[in-house]
C-alpha positions in Angstrom: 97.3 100.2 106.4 99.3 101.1 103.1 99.5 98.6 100.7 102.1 98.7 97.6 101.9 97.9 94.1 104.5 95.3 92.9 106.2 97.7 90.8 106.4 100.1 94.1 108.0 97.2 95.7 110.4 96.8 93.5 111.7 100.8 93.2 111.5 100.2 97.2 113.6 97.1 97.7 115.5 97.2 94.6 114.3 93.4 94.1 113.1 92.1 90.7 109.7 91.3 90.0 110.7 87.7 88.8 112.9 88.4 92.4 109.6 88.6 94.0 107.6 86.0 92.1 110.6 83.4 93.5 110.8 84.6 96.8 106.7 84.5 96.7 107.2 80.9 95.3 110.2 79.4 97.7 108.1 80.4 100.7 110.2 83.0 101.6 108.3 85.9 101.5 104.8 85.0 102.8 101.8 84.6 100.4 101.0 88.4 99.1 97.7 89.8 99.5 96.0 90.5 95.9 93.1 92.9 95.2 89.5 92.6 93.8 91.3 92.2 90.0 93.4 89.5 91.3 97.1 91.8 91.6 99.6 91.5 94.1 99.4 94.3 96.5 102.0 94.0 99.5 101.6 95.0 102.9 104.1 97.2 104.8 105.3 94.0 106.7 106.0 92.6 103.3 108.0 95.4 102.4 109.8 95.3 106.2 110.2 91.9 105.9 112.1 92.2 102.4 114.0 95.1 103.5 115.9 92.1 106.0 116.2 89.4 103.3 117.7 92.4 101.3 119.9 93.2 104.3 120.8 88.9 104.2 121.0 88.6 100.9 123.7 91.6 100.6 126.1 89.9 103.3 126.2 86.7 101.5 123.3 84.3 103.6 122.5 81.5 101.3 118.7 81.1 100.3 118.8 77.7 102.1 119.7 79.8 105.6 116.9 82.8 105.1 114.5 80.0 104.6 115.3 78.5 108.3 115.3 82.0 109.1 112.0 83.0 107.6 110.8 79.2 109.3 111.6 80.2 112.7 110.2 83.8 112.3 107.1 82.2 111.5 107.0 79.6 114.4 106.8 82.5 117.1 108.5 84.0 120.2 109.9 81.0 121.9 112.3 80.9 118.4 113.9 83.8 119.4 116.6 82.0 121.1 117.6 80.1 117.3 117.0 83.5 115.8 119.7 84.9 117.7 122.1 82.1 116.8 121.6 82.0 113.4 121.8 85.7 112.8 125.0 85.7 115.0 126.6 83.3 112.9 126.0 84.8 109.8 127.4 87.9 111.7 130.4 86.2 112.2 130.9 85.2 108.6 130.0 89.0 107.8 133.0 90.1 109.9 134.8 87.5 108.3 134.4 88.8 104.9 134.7 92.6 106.3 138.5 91.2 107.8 139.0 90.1 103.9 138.0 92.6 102.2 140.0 95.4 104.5 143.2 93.1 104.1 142.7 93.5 100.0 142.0 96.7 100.3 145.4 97.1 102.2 147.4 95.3 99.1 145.7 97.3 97.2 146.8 100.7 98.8 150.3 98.9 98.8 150.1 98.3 95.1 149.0 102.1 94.5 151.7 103.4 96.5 153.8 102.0 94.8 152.9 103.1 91.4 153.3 106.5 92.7 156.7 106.0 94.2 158.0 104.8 90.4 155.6 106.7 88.2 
């Protein structure tokens, strides 16, 4: 089993250490492992596991809602069902913000084309 230094962590994740340290502290990344000289060394589930509160993080999830996540994760299998539904709400609030974005994205290629046609 590989195990990471923190700094490895972060080039891997693109989280901070102080990132870490909270995420450590707020329960939502499990307790890390440390070696002999008392330093965090992660585990590759670590690093899995931040690569999907990266992954919520970028699509807006509040803290509040990974931690339920990261709960229910925790609690086992027969969670799976409230997994789903909390991951497919978030999805629809993902393709919510995708539906805004593309319609600014359209005034925007409005506004451009129109530049052109007077410039």
């Amino acid at each position: 089993m590989s195990v990471y230094t923190p700094a490895e962590v972060v080039e891997e994740t693109g989280f901070s250490l102080d990132t870490l340290r909270y995420y450590e502290k707020i329960g939502l990344l499990e307790r890390v492992g440390r070696n002999a000289a008392g330093q965090r060394r992660f585990s590759e589930e670590d690093v899995g596991w931040l690569g999907m509160v990266r992954c919520l993080r970028d699509t807006g999830m509040p803290i509040a809602t990974m931690l339920r996540f990261a709960e229910l994760v925790r609690a086992g299998d027969h969670t799976i069902p409230d997994r789903i539904k909390l991951l497919e709400e978030h999805d629809q609030q993902v393709q919510a913000q995708i539906e805004n974005l593309a319609e600014r994205q359209r005034y925007i290629h409005h506004k451009i084309s129109y530049y052109r046609s007077v410039g």
